[in-house]
C-alpha positions in Angstrom: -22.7 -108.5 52.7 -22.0 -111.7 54.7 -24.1 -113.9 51.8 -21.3 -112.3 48.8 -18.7 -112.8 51.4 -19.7 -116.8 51.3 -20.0 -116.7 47.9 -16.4 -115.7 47.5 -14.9 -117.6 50.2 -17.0 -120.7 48.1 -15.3 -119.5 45.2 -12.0 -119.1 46.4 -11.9 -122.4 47.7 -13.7 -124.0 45.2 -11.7 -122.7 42.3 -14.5 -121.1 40.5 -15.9 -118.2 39.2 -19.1 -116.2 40.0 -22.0 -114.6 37.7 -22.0 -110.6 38.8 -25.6 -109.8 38.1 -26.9 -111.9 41.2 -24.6 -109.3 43.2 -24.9 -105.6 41.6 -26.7 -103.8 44.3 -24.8 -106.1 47.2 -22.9 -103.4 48.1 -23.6 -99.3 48.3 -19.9 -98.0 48.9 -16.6 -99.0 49.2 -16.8 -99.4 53.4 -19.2 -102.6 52.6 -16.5 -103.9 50.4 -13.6 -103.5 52.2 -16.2 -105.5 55.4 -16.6 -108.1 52.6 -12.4 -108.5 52.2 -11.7 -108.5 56.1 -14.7 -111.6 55.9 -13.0 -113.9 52.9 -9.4 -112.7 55.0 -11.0 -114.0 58.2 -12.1 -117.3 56.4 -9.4 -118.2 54.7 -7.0 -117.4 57.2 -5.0 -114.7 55.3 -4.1 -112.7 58.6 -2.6 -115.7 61.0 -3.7 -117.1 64.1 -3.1 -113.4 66.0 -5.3 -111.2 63.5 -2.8 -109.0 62.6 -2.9 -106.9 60.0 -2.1 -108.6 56.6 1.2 -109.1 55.6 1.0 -108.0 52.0 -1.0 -105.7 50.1 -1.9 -104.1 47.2 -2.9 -100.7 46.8 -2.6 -97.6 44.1 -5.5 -95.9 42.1 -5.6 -94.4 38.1 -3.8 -91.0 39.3 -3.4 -88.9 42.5 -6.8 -87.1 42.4 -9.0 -90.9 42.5 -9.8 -92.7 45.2 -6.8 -94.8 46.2 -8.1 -98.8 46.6 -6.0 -101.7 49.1 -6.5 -105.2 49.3 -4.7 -107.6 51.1 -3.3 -110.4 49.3 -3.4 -114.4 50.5 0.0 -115.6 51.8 -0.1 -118.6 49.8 0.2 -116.8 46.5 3.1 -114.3 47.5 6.2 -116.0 46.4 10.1 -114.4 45.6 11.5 -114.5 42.2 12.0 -116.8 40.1 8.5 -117.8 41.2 6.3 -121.0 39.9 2.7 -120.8 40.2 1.5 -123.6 38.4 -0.4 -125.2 41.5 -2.8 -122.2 41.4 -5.8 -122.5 39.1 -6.4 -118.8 36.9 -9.1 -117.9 35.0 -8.4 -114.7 33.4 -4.8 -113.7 34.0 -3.1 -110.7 33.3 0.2 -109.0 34.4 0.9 -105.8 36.3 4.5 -105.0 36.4 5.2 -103.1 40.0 7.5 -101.6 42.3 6.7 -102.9 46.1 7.9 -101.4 49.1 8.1 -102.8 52.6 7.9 -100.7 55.8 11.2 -101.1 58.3 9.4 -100.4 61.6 5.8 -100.4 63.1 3.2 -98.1 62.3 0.9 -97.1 64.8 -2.9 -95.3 64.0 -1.5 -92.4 65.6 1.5 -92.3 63.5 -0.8 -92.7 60.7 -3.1 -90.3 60.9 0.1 -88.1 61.4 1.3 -88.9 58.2 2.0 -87.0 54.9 3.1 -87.4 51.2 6.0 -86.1 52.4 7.2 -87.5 55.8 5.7 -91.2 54.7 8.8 -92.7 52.2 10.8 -92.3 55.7 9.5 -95.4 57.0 10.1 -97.8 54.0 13.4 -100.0 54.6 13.6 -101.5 50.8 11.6 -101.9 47.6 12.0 -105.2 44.9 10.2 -105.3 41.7 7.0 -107.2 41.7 5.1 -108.9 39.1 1.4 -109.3 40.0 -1.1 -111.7 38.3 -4.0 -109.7 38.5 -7.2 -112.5 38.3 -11.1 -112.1 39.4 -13.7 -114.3 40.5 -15.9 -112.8 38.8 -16.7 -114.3 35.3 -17.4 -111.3 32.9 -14.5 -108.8 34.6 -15.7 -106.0 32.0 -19.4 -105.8 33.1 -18.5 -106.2 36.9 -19.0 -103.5 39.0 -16.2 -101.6 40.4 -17.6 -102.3 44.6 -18.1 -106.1 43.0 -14.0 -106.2 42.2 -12.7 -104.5 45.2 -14.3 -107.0 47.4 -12.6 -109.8 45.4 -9.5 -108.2 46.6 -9.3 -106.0 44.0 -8.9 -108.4 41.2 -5.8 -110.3 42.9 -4.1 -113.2 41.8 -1.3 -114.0 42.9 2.4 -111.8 43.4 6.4 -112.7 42.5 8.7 -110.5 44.6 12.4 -109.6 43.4 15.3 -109.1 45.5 15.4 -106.3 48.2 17.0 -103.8 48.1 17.4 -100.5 49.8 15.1 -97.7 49.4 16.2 -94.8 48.0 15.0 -91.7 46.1 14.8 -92.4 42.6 13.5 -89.8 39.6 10.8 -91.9 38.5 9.3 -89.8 35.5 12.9 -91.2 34.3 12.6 -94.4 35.3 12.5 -97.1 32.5 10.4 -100.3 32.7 10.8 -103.8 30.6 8.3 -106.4 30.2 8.6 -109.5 28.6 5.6 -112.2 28.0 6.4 -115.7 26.8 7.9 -114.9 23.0 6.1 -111.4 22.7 8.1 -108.6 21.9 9.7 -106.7 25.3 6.7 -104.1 26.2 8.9 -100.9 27.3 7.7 -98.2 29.9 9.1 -95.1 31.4 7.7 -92.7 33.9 4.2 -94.7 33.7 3.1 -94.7 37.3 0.2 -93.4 37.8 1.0 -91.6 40.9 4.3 -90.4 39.6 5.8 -91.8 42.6 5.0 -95.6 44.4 5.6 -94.0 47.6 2.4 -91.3 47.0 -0.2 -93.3 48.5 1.7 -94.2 51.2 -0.1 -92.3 54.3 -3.3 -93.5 52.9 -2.5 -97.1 52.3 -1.3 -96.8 56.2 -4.2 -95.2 57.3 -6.1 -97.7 55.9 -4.1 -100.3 57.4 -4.6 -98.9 61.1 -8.6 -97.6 60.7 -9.4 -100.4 63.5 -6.8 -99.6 65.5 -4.4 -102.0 64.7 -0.7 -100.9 64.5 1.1 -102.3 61.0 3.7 -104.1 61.5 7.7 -103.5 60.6 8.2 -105.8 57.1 4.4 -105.2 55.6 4.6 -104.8 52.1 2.6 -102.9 49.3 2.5 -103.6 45.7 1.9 -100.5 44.3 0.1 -100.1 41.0 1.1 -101.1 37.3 3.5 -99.1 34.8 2.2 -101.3 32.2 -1.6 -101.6 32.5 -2.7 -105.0 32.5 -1.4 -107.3 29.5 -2.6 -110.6 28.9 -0.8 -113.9 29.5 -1.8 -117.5 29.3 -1.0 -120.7 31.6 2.4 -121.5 31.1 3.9 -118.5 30.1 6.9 -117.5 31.3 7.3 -113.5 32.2 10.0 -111.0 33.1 9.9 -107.6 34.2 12.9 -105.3 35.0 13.0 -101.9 36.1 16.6 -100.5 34.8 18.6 -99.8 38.2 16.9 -101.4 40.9 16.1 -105.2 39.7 14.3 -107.7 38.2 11.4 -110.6 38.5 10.9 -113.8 36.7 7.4 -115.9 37.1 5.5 -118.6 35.3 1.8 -118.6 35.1 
């Protein structure tokens, strides 16, 4: 594990891509990758001088009956609306369009484990949409294996953050989605989370968050899983997404 956490600290701050094979049986389950992230975090610097727990994350999964997966996400890439990212080198971009939602007080394990799909949304002060440039080290993304991608923070590239604002309970099987990509037409969405609700995998994001005993702090935010798939965009392009009701985001690649 420490050797493919090299690797990927090497790539990250190298700006390059890796060849999978080399790597396949690195890892046997999703504990090993997760020790891999905390390792390219710890390098790179992604949870300050104090070790805290990360400041923003991703996290969802394909529906509520997988296995949810988090990541946390490098500061330097995490930028509000309209957001410019053309000092950061891609290789395969694509777009997730996102709802995130930021906690409004601290989160203790014991809260945690405590926690339930029910209670959880209490603790979240706003949400903003959220674009995400979803990006891999990895150089054939297709044949790499899942443990591989989680590692490299789940595929992150980099994430543009709209306005706050408060949170507050919305029907989201009605809720209607609008993504634009350079001069493609509008992609339109509505009730496409795959959770049904962001707020779902809220205890276990937390309870991820707190596993070492760490308490997570008021202000963390989660990005929380695409209502449009991934689409393909290209250097340069310049992409909207607005979710009717609560906001929009603007970003360049």
């Amino acid at each position: 594990m420490t050797a493919l956490a090299d690797a990927l600290i090497a790539a990250r701050s190298g700006n390059r891509t890796l060849d999978a094979a080399p790597w396949t049986d690195a890892l046997q389950d999703a504990a090993q990758a997760y020790q891999v992230q905390d390792a390219v975090a710890a390098a790179l610097d992604w949870y300050g001088d104090d070790g805290a727990v990360a400041g923003h994350w991703k996290s969802g999964g394909g529906s509520r009956s997988a296995t949810l997966t988090h990541a946390p996400l490098p500061p330097d890439g995490v930028r509000q609306s309209p957001a410019h990212f053309d000092d950061l080198m891609f290789h395969t971009p694509g777009i997730e369009s996102e709802i995130a939602l930021r906690l409004g007080q601290d989160v203790t394990p014991e809260q945690a484990a405590k926690l339930n799909h029910d209670n959880a949304a209490a603790l979240i002060d706003a949400m903003a949409v959220s674009i995400e440039i979803v990006d891999s080290r990895w150089q054939d993304l297709a044949s790499t294996p899942a443990l591989l991608r989680l590692a490299d923070s789940q595929v992150h590239g980099a994430l543009a953050l709209g306005e706050w604002q408060p949170y507050t309970a919305i029907d989201w099987a009605a809720q209607r989605c609008e993504t634009r990509i350079g001069d493609a037409e509008v992609v339109v969405r509505q009730g496409t989370h795959p959770l049904g609700d962001p707020a779902w995998l809220l205890p276990i994001w937390l309870r991820h968050l707190t596993r070492h005993g760490q308490t997570a702090r008021a202000g963390t935010v989660v990005t929380t899983g695409s209502w449009v798939g991934v689409l393909p965009c290209r250097r340069g392009d310049q992409v909207t997404a607005e979710f009717a009701g609560i906001g929009a985001v603007r970003l360049r690649v």
